[in-house]
PALUMNU-751179 format. One record per residue (C-alpha): residue in three letters; x, y, z; residue number from 0. Coordinates in Angstrom, 1 decimal. Layout:
REM residues N
<rest=ALA	x=X	y=Y	z=Z	nr=NUM>
...
REM end
This chain:
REM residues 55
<rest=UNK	x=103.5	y=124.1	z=94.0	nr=0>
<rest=UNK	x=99.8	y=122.7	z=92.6	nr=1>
<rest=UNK	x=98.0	y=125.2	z=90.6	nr=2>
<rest=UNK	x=95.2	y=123.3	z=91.5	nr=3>
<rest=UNK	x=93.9	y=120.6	z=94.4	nr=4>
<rest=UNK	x=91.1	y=118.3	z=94.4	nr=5>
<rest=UNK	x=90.0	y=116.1	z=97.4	nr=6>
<rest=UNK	x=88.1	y=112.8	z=97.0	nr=7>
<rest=UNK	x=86.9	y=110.3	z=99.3	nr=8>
<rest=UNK	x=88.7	y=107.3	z=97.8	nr=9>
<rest=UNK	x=91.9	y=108.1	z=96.5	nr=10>
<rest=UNK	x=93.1	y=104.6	z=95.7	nr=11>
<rest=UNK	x=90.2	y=104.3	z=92.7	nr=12>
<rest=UNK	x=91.5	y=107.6	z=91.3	nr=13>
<rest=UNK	x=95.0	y=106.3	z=91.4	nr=14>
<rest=UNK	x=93.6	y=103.2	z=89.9	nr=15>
<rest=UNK	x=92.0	y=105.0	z=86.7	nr=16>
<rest=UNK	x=94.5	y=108.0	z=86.2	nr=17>
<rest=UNK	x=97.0	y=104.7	z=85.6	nr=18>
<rest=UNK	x=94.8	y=102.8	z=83.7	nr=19>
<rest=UNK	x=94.1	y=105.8	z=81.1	nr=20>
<rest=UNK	x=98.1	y=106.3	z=80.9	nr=21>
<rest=UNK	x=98.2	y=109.8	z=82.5	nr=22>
<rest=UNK	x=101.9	y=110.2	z=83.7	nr=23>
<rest=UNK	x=101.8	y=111.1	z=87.8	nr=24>
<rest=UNK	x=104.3	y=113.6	z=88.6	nr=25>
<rest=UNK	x=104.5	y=113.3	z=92.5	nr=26>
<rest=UNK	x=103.1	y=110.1	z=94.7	nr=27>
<rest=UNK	x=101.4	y=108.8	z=95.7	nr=28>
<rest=UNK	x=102.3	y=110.2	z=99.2	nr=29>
<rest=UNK	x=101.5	y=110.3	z=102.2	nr=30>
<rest=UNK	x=102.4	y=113.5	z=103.9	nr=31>
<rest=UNK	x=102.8	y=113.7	z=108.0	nr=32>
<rest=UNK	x=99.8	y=115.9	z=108.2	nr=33>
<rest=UNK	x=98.0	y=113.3	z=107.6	nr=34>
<rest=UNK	x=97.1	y=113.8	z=103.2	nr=35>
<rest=UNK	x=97.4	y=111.1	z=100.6	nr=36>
<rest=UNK	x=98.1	y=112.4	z=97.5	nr=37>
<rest=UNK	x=99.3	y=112.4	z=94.1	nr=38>
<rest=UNK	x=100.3	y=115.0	z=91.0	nr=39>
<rest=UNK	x=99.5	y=114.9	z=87.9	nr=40>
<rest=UNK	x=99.3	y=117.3	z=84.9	nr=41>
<rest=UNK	x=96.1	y=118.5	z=83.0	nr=42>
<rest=UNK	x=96.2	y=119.1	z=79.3	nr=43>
<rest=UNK	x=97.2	y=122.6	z=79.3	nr=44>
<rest=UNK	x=100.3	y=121.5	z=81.6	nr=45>
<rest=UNK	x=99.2	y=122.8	z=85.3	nr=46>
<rest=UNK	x=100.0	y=120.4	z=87.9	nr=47>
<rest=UNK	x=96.7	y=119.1	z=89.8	nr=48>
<rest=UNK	x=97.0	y=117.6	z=93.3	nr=49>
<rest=UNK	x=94.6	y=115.1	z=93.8	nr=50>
<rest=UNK	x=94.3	y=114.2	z=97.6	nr=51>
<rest=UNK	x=92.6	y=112.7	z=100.3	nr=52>
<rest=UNK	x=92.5	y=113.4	z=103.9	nr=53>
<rest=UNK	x=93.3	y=110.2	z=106.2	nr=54>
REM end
């Protein structure tokens, strides 16, 4: 379970950069029936942050 969510309007540049700066996703991308795209990473202090967009 996230500890923490955050919803943008264009998750595929988000995707883009978290890759290109190395960060390690934990979940995703995905996307769920209900209708979210979305992907986990971790933040420095090791809480897992959903980043996600609604379709």
């Amino acid at each position: 379970m996230p500890d923490l969510s955050i919803e943008v309007d264009h998750l595929h540049e988000v995707l883009a950069k978290v890759r290109q700066a190395g960060i390690p996703i934990e979940y995703g991308p995905a996307s769920e029936p209900w209708g979210v795209r979305r992907f986990y990473i971790r933040d420095p202090f090791g809480r897992l942050v959903n980043i996600l967009s609604h379709g």
